[in-house]
C-alpha positions in Angstrom: 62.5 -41.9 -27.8 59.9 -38.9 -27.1 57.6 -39.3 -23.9 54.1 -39.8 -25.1 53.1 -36.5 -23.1 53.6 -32.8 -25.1 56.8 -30.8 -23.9 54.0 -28.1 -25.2 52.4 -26.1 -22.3 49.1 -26.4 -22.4 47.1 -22.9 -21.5 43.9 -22.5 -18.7 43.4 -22.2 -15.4 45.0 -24.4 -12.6 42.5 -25.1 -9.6 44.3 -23.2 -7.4 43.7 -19.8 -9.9 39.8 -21.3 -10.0 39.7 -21.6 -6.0 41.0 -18.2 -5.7 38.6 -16.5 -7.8 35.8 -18.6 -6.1 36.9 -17.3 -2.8 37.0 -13.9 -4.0 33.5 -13.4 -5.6 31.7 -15.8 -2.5 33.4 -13.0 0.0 32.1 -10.1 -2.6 28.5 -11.8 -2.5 28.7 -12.1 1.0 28.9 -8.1 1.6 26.8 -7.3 -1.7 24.1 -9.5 -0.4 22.7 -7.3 3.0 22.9 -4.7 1.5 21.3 -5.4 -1.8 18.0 -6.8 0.5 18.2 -3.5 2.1 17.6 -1.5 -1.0 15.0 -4.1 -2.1 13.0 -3.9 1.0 13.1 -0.2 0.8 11.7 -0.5 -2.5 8.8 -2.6 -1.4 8.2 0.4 1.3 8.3 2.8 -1.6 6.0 1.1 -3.8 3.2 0.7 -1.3 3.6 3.8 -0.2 3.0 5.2 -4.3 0.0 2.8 -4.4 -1.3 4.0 -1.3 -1.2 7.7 -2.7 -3.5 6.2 -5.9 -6.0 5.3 -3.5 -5.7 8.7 -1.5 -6.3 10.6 -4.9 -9.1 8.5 -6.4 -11.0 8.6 -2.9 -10.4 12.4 -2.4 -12.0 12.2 -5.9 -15.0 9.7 -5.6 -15.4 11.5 -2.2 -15.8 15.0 -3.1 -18.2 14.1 -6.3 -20.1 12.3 -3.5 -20.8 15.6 -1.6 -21.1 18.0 -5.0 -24.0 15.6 -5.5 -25.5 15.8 -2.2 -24.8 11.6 -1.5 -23.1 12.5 2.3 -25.5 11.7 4.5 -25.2 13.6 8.1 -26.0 11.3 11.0 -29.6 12.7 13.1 -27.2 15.2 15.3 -25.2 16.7 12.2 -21.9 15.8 13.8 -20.7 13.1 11.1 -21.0 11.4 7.6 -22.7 8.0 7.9 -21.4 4.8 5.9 -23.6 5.1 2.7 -25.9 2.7 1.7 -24.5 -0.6 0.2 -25.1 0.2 -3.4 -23.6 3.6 -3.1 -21.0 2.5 -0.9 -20.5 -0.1 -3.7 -20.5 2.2 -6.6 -17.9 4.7 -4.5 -15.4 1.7 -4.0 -15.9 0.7 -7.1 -15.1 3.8 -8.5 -11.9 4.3 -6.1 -10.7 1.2 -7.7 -11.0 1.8 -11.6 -9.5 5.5 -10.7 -6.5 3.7 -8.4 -6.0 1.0 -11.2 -6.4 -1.5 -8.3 -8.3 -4.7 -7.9 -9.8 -6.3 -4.7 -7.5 -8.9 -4.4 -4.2 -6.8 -4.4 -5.1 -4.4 -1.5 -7.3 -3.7 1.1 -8.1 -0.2 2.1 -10.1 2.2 4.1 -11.2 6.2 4.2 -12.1 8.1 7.2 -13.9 12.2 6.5 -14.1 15.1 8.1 -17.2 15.9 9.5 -18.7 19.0 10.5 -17.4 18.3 14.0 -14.0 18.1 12.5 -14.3 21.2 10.4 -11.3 23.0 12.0 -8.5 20.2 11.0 -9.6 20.1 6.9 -12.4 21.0 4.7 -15.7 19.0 4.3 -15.3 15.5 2.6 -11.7 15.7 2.8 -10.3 12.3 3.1 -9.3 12.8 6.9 -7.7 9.3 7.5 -6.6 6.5 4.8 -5.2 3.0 6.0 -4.1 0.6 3.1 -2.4 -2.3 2.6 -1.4 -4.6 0.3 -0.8 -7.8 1.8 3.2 -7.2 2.5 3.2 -3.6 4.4 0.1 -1.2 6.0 0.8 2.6 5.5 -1.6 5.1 7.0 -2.0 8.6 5.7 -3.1 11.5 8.4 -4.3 14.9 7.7 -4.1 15.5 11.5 -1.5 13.8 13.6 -1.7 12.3 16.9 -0.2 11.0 19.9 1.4 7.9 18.3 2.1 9.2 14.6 2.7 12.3 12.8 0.7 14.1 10.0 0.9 12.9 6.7 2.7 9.2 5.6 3.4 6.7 8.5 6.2 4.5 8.4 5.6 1.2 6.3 5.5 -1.6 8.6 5.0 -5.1 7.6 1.7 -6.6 7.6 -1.1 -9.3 5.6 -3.7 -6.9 6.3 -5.6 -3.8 8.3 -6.2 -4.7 11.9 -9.6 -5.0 13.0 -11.3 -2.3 14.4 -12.6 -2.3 17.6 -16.0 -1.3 19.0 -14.9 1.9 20.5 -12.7 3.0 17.4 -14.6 5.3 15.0 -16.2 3.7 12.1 -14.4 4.0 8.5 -16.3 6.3 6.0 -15.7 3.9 3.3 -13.8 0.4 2.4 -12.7 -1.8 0.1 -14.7 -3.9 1.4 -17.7 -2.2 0.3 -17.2 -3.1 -3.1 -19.3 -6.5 -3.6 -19.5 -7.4 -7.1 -21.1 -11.1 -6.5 -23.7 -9.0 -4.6 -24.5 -6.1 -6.9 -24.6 -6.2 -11.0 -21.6 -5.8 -13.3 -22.9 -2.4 -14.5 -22.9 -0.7 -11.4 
């Protein structure tokens, strides 16, 4: 009488081939894994750092239009630029934005100039200073550097927004905070 099992090998995996390969891709995933985050935070870095050039270019832009048209205002001693009016410091950030391709929510951001005092670093209007972030990292741009960091692009570092400035530091030229559109109509 035949057994009521097949002589017939059946073909598949036994679980001690399924084990193995399970040990084998958890101890790939395990060394994949660091690394893979690294290149990902990098990216992040990269990213902000190519938005914070947008904003560079459109406020070098809206900037220099600014001064072509005579809307820099010298303070009384001729030394610096003075933070335009609301509804031109509305229109400029505004402006900055649509150029950049940013919103309000996304980023914050904000512009120091040189001034006639500052002449020898950069040219008139030139965007002297830019500190932006976008909710994960701050960059800041310098024309000039300084004690702490270098000319040109700081390091990313991670951060929900621009620190405060104190009453000692020098005013910004320009923000993104300027730009109100509750405040002013949708046509400006």
């Amino acid at each position: 009488m035949k057994s009521a099992r097949s002589t017939k090998k059946e073909s598949g995996f036994t679980l001690v081939e399924l084990i193995v390969v399970l040990v084998i891709l958890a101890t790939l995933a395990a060394l994949l894994v660091p690394s893979l985050t690294g290149y990902i935070d990098k990216a992040r870095q990269n990213a902000v750092i190519a938005k914070a050039r947008a904003v560079l270019v459109a406020s070098q832009a809206v900037v220099t239009e600014a001064y072509a048209d005579g809307k820099l205002v010298l303070d009384e001693y001729g030394w610096i630029y003075t933070t335009p009016k609301p509804d031109i410091a509305h229109a400029m950030a505004k402006e900055i934005m649509a150029l950049a391709e940013i919103t309000e929510d996304e980023c914050e951001w904000r512009i120091y100039i040189v001034s006639p005092i500052e002449e020898e670093f950069a040219a008139l209007a030139t965007i002297l200073q830019l500190d932006y972030c976008d909710k994960n990292y701050r960059v800041t741009y310098r024309v000039v550097g300084t004690d702490e960091e270098p000319a040109g692009w700081g390091q990313p570092v991670p951060a929900k927004s621009l620190p405060k400035l104190e009453k000692w530091d020098t005013p910004a030229f320009l923000t993104s905070g300027a730009y109100d559109p509750d405040h002013y109509h949708p046509d400006n």
